[in-house]
C-alpha positions as CSV (number, residue, x, y, z in Angstrom):
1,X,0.0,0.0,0.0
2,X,2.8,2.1,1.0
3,X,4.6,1.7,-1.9
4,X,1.3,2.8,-4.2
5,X,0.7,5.6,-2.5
6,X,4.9,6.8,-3.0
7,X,4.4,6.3,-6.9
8,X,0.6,8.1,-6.8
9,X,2.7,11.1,-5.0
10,X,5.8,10.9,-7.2
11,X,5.8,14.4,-9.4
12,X,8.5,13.0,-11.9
13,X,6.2,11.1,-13.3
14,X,5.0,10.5,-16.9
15,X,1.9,13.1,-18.2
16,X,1.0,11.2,-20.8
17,X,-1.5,8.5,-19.0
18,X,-3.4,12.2,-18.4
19,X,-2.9,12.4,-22.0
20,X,-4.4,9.9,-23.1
21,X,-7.7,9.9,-20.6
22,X,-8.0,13.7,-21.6
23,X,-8.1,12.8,-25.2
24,X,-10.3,9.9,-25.0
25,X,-13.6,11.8,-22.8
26,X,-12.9,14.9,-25.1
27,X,-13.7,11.8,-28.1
28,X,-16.6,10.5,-26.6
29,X,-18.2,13.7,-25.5
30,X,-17.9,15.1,-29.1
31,X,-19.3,11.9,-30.4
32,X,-21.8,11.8,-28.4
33,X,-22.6,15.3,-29.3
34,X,-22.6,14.8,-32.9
35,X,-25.1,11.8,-32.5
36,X,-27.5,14.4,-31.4
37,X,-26.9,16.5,-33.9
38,X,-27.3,13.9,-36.5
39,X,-31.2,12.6,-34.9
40,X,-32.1,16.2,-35.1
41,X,-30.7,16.6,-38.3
42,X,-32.7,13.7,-39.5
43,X,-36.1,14.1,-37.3
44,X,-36.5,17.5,-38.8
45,X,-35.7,16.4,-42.1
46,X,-38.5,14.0,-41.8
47,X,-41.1,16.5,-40.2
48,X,-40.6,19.2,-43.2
49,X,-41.4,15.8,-45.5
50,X,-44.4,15.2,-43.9
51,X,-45.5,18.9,-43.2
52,X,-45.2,19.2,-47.1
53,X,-47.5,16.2,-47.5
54,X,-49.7,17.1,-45.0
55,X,-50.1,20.1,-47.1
56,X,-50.1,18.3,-50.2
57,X,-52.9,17.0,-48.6
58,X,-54.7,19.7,-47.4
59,X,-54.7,21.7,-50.9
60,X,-55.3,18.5,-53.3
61,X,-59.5,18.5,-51.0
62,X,-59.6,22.5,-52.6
63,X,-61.8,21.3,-55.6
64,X,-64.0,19.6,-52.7
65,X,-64.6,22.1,-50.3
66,X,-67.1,24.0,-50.7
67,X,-66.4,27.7,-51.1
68,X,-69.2,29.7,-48.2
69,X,-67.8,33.1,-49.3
70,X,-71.1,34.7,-47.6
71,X,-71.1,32.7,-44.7
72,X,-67.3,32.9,-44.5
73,X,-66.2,28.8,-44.1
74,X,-65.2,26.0,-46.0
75,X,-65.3,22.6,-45.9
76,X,-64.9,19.4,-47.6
77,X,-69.0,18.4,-48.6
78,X,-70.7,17.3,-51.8
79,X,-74.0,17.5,-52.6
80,X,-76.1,14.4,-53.1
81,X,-80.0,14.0,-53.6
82,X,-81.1,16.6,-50.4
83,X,-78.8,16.8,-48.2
84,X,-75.0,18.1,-48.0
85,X,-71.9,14.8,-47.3
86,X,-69.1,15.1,-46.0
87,X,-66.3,14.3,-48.8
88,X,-62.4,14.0,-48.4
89,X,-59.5,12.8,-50.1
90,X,-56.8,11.2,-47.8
91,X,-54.4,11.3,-50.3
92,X,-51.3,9.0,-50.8
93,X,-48.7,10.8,-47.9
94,X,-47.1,7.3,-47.6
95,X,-45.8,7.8,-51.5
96,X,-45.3,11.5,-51.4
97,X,-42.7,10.7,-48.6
98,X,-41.1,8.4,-49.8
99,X,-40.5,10.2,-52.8
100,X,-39.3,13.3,-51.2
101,X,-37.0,11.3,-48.7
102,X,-35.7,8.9,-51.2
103,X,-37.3,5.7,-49.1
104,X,-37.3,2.5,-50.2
105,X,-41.1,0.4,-50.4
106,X,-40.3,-0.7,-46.7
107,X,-40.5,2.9,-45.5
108,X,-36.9,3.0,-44.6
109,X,-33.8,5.5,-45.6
110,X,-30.7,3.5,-46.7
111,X,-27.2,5.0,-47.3
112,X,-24.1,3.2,-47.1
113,X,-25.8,-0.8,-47.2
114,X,-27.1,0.5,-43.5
115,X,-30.5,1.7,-42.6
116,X,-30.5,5.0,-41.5
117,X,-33.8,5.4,-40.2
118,X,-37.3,3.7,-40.7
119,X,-40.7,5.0,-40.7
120,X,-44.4,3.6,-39.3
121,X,-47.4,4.1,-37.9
122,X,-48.6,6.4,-40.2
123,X,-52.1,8.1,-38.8
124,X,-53.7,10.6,-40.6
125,X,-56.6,12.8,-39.2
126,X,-59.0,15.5,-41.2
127,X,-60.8,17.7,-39.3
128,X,-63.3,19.1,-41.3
129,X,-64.9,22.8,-40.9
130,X,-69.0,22.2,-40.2
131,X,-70.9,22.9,-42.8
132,X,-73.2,25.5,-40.5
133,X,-71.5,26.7,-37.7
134,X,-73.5,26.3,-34.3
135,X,-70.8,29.6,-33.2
136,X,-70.3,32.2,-36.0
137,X,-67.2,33.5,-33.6
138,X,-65.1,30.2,-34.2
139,X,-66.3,28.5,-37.2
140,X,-63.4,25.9,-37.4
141,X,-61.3,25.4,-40.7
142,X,-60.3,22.3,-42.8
143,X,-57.4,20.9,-41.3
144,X,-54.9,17.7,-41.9
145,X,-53.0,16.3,-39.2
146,X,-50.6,13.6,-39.3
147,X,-48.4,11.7,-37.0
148,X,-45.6,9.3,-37.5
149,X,-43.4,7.1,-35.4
150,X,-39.4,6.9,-36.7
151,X,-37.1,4.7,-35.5
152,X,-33.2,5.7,-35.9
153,X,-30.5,3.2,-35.5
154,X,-27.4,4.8,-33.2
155,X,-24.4,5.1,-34.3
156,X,-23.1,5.7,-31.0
157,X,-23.4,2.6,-28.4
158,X,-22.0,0.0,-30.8
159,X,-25.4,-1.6,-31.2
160,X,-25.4,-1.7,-27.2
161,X,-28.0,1.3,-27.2
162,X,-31.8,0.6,-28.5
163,X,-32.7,2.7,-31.3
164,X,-34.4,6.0,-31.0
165,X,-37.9,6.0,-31.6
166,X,-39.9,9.0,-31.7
167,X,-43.4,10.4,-32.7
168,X,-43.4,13.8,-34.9
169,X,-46.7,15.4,-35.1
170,X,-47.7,18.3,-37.9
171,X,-50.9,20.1,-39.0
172,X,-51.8,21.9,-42.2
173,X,-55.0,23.4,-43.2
174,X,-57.2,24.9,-46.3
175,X,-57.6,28.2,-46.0
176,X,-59.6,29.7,-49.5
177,X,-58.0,33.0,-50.2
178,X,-60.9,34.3,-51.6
């Protein structure tokens, strides 16, 4: 013990052990800092894909909705026989993303013969605007919202670290502009 604690208090001693164990947690901080960097990088990519679908969306129902200039709302109705139905167009966001993200049919971003992230769990909810508002002060407006689930491999973790897997959420409406 004694003979530890003379080499722990030696001062001629070597710096480069320090060295080394500087340079090692400045490595692993900065790569664990540009992992996060890389998810966000990616997680917004994906949420400006599906934001422009959404919207896609949302302006591909205008030659449904039904234009109320006077009453000042629009919604997605057709007229059959007597009475006014509801009438929307989903859309194909599935295919729209996958051509603006470059996916393959599985939903899932290769570069480099490794998966760089999947996506799933597509849900898709209109909101139409009534027909006849009950409350002329909020009348509502055609909206599309969407939420998807993506699931990004780590880099960092050597394979020891589950994948991240998140839910991004957007909204677009129809506004007519006149």
């Amino acid at each position: 013990m004694e003979r530890v604690l003379k080499k722990i208090s030696d001062r001629s001693g070597n710096a480069l052990p320090l060295a080394c164990a500087i340079v090692i947690a400045v490595l692993l901080i900065s790569s664990v800092i540009m992992e996060y960097i890389r998810l966000n990088i990616i997680a917004d990519g994906v949420r400006n894909a599906l934001q422009a679908s959404i919207i896609s969306v949302s302006t591909g129902n205008y030659d449904e909705a039904y234009n109320g200039l006077r009453e000042g709302y629009s919604g997605g109705y057709k007229r059959s026989g007597g009475s006014w139905d509801e009438w929307l167009d989903k859309g194909d966001i599935y295919t729209e993303l996958d051509s603006l993200l470059r996916l393959n049919s599985s939903h899932e971003k290769i570069s480099r013969e490794r998966i760089e992230y999947t996506l799933s769990d597509l849900k898709v909810n209109i909101k139409n605007s009534p027909l006849a508002p009950v409350d002329p002060n909020f009348m509502g407006k055609f909206e599309a919202e969407a939420k998807i689930t993506i699931e990004v491999p780590l880099s960092f973790g050597w394979n020891a670290i589950p994948p991240l897997k998140l839910t991004i959420k957007t909204t677009a409406g129809y506004t007519p502009k006149f």
